[in-house]
N, C-alpha and C positions, 0 to 999 in steps of 0.2 A: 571401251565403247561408251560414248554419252550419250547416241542415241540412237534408236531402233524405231522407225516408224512405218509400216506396212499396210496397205491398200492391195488386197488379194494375192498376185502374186509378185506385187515390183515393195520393195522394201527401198528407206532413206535411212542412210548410218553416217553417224556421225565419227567417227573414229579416230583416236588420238593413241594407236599403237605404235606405230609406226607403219611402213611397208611391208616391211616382213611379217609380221605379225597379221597383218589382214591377209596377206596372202593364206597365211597355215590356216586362218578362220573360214577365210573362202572355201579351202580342199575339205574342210573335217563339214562345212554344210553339205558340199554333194556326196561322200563319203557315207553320209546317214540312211539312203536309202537308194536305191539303181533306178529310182524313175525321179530321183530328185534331180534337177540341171541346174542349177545358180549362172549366170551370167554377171558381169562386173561392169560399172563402168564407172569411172573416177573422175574426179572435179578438175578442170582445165582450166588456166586464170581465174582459180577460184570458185568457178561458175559450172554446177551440175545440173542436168534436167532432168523433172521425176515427173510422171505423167505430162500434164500439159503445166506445168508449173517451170521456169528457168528462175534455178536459185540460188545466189549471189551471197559468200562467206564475206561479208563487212568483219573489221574487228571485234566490234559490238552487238552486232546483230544479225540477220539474214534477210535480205530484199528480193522479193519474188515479181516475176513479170509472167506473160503469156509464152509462150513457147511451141515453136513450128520446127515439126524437122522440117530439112534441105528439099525434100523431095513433096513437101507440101505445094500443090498446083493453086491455091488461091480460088479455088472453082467452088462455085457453090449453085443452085439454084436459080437457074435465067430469069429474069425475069418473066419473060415469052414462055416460059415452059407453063405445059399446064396442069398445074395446080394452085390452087386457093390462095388469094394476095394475105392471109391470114399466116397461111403456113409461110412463104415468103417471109413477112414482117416479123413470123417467130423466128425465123434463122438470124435474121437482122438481130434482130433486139436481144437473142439471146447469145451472141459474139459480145455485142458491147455490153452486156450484165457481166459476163466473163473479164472482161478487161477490167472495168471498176472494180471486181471483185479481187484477182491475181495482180494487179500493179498494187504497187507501195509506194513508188515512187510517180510524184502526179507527170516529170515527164515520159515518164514511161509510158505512160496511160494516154497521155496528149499522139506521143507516138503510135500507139496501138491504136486508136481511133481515127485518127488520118489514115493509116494505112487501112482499116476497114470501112472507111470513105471514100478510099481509090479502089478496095476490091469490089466493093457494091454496085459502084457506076462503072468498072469493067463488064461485071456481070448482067448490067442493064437495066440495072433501079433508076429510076430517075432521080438524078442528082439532088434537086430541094426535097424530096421525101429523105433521102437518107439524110442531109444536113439538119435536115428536122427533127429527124428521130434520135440523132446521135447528140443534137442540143436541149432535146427534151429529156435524155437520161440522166441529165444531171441533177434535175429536180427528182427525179424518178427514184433516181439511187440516196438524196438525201434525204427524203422522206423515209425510207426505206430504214437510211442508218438512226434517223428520229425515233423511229419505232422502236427498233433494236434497244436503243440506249435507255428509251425511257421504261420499257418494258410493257408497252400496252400494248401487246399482244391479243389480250380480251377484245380492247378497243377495236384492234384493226379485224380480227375476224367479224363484229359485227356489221364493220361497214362493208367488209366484204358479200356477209349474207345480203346488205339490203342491195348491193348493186346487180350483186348474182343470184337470186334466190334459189337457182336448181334446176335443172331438167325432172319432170316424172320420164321420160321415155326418150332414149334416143334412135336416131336413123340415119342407116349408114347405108351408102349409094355412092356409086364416081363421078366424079366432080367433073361438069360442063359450065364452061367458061361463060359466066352472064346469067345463066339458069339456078345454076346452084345456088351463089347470093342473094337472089330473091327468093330461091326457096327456102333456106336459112330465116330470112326476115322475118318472109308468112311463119314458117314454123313456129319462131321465137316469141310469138304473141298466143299458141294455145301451150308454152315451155316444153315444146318439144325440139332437142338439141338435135342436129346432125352433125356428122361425123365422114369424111371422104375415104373414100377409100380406092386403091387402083383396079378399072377395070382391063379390060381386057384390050392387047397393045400388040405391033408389030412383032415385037421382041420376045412377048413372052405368048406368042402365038407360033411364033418361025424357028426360035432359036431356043435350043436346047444345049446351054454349053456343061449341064452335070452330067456325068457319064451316066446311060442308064442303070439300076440297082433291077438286080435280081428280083422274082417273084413274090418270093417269100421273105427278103427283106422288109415288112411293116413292124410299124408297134403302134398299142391302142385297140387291137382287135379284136373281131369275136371268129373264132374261125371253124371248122371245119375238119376232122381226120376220119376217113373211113378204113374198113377191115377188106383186105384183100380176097375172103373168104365169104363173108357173108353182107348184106346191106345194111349191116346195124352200122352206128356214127357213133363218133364222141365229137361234142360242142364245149369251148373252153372260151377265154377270154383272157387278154396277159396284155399288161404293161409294154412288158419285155419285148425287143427285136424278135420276131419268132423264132427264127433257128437259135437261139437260146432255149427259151421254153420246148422248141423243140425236142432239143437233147435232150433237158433234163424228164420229158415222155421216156425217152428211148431210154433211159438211165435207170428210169423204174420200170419200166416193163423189163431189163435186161437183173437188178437185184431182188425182182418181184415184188415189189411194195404194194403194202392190201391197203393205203388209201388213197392207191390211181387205179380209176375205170379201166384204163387200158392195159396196164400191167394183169385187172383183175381177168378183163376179158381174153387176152394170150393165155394166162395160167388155166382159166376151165376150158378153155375150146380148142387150145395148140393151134389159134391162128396168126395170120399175118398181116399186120398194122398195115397200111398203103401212107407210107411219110413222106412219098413223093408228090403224091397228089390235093395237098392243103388246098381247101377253099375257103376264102375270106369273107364272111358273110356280110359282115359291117366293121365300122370305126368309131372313134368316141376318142376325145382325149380326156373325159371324165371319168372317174373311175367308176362313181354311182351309176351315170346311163351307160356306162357300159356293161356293170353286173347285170343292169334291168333287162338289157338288149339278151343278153345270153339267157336269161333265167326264161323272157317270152320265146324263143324259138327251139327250149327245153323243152317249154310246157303245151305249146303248139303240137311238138310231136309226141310227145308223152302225159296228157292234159290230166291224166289220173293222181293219187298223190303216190302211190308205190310206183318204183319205176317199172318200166318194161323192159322185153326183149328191143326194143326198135334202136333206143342209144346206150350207149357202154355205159354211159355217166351215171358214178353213184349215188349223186344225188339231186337235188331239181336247181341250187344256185340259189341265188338270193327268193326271199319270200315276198309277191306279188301278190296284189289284190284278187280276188277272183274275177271281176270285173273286166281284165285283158282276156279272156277267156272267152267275150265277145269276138275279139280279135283275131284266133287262133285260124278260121277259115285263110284268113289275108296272109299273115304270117304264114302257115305253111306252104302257101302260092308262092310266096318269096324265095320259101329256104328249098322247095322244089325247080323252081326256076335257075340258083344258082347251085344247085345237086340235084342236076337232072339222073334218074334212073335209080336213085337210093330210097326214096320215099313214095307212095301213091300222094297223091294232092289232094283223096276223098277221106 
């Protein structure tokens, strides 16, 4: 092997064993473990393609171009569609950065740029904008390589700072055709950047093509388990898919483990968990607001610092200012509202 180069999970090898010999190296890869799968595919006049790279075995060297599978549609971005002629322009500009980057050879590149001047104006760019942008990259890219070569790096981030100095704050809202780039403009003079974002569409109002997922499939949450037996709770919070976390409840309450609430509260009282009945209080893909979320709707119902009878939970969760203790009337409206019948709200 000369060479092994790897990009997640697609690997380039270079190999001078012969046939047989990469074959036995293929079997002994997926051999190594039952969820490894290796997949093969070998150079055909020469010419193999590894990600979006098509890369060409010279005697001397190796020449790379751009590379489209067969079942590539050429579609990109209508022009008419609505969103921002900015984003448009990035799709543009950043095909032909990709070309001058992946050709070696400048007809390759002359070829890849023609053909991203007919897919443009298929798509509904107006023909001299794209002729423009695609004759302006060349200055674009040489500078570019000026920089590179000379190493002023220093250089070019400063001029970068003076063109762009920064946003303090951005604002993100859906983009209306006409509206938004004059609101951009105003923004832009107190350096507050906006940001588009998609709002709400035929598609993703009408059409639901994910199959729907069960109840209790979340992760991120603060949830809810009550006792079959009596109105006490346990409040938790987990990363984890919940019927993960789930089990691993049922797992300690079933070997008795003394640092789960819930294993602790089966073992003195002989009652009975209710696992079917999870309430989801909140979400958070944070990990910190979401310890905060569970520790305020601990201390809401159990505002003392010894715990009570009211929740299983052994202890209060992350440590909170007393300050949220303002809050606790609001919060337990909340957590009464989505656990109707388990708590009074007074």
């Amino acid at each position: 092997m000369k060479t092994w180069k790897r990009y997640r999970d697609d690997v380039y090898i270079l190999w001078n064993g012969g046939s047989e010999s990469l074959d036995c190296f293929f079997w002994q890869l997926n051999y190594k473990h039952p969820r490894i799968e290796f997949t093969i595919e070998r150079e055909v006049a020469g010419v193999l393609p590894f990600l979006d790279l098509s890369i060409k075995k010279l005697p001397n060297k190796l020449v790379t171009k751009v590379y489209r599978k067969e079942t590539h549609t050429q579609r990109y971005a209508h022009w008419r569609s609505n969103i921002s002629k900015n984003c448009k322009l990035g799709v543009l500009k950043g095909l032909i950065h990709r070309a001058h980057q992946l050709c070696d050879l400048k007809e390759d590149l002359l070829n890849e740029l023609q053909l991203l001047n007919d897919v443009f104006v298929s798509n509904g760019y107006p023909r001299k904008l794209v002729e423009r942008t695609i004759n302006n990259s060349w200055k674009v890219e040489l500078k570019k390589e000026i920089y590179a070569s000379l190493h002023e790096e220093d250089i070019l981030h400063q001029n970068e700072e003076e063109e762009n100095p920064g946003y303090f704050e951005t604002l993100q809202a859906p983009y209306i055709a006409g509206f938004s780039e004059r609101l951009a403009k105003d923004l832009n003079c107190i350096n507050v950047g906006i940001t588009f974002r998609k709002g709400h569409t035929l598609s993703n109002s009408f059409c639901r093509l994910k199959p729907p997922c069960s109840h209790d499939m979340q992760k991120n949450v603060i949830y809810c388990l009550g006792c079959k037996s009596c109105p006490q709770v346990y409040l938790g919070e987990t990363q984890q898919w919940f019927p993960s976390r789930r089990y691993q409840h049922n797992y300690a309450v079933k070997t008795k483990t003394s640092t789960n609430g819930l294993a602790q509260h089966v073992m003195k009282t002989e009652h009975t968990i209710d696992w079917d009945s999870t309430i989801f209080l909140d979400s958070d893909s944070h990990w910190r607001r979401r310890k905060i979320k569970e520790a305020l709707f601990i201390d809401s119902l159990n505002p003392q610092k010894q715990m009570s009878n009211i929740v299983i939970n052994l202890e209060k969760g992350l440590e909170i200012s007393d300050c949220w203790k303002e809050f606790n009337p609001d919060i337990r409206k909340i957590f009464c509202k989505k656990v109707p019948g388990k708590i009074s709200k007074n």
